[in-house]
C-alpha positions as CSV (number, residue, x, y, z in Angstrom):
1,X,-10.0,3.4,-6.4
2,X,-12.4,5.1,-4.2
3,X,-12.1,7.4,-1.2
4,X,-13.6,4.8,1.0
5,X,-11.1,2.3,-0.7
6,X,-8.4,4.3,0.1
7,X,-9.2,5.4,3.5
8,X,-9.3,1.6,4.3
9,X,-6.0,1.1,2.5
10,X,-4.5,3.9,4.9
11,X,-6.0,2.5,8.0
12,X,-4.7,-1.3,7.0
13,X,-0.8,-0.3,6.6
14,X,-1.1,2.4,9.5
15,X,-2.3,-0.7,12.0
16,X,0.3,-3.1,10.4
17,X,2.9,-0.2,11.4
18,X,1.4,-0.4,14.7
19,X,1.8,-3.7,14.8
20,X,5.7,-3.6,14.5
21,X,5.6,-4.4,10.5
22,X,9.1,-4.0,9.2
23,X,9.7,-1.7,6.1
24,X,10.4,-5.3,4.2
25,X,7.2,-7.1,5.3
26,X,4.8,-4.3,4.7
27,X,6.5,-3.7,0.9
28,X,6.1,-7.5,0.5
29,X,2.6,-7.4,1.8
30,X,1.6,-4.6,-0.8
31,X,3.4,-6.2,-3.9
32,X,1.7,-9.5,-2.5
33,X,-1.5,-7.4,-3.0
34,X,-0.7,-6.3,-6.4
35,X,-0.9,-2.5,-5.1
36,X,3.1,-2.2,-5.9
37,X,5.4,-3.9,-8.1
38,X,9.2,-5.9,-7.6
39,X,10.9,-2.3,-7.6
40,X,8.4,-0.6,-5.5
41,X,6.6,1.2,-7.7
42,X,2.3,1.7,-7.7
43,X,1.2,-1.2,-10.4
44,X,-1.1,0.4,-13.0
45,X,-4.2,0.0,-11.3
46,X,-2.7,2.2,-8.4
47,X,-1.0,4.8,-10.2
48,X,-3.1,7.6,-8.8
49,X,-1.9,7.1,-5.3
50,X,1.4,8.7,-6.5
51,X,-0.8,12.2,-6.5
52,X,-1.5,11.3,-2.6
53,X,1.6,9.9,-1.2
């Protein structure tokens, strides 16, 4: 994943917050996405955002 990729990802979740997401819809929304899995954790292809969250 790139910076650019993960400045966008930022951006996305920070405007769905905004929005008035619920802690439930935005984790549904990013294992919908394949960016987390059922238990919440980063899938393999994410695993690197654990060094920046």
């Amino acid at each position: 994943m790139s910076e650019k990729d993960l400045k966008e990802l930022m951006n996305l979740v920070k405007q769905e917050l905004k929005n008035g997401v619920t802690k439930e819809e935005a984790l549904r929304s990013l294992v919908s996405a394949g960016i987390l899995d059922d238990e919440g954790h980063y899938t393999k292809t994410y695993k690197e955002l654990d060094t920046v969250s």
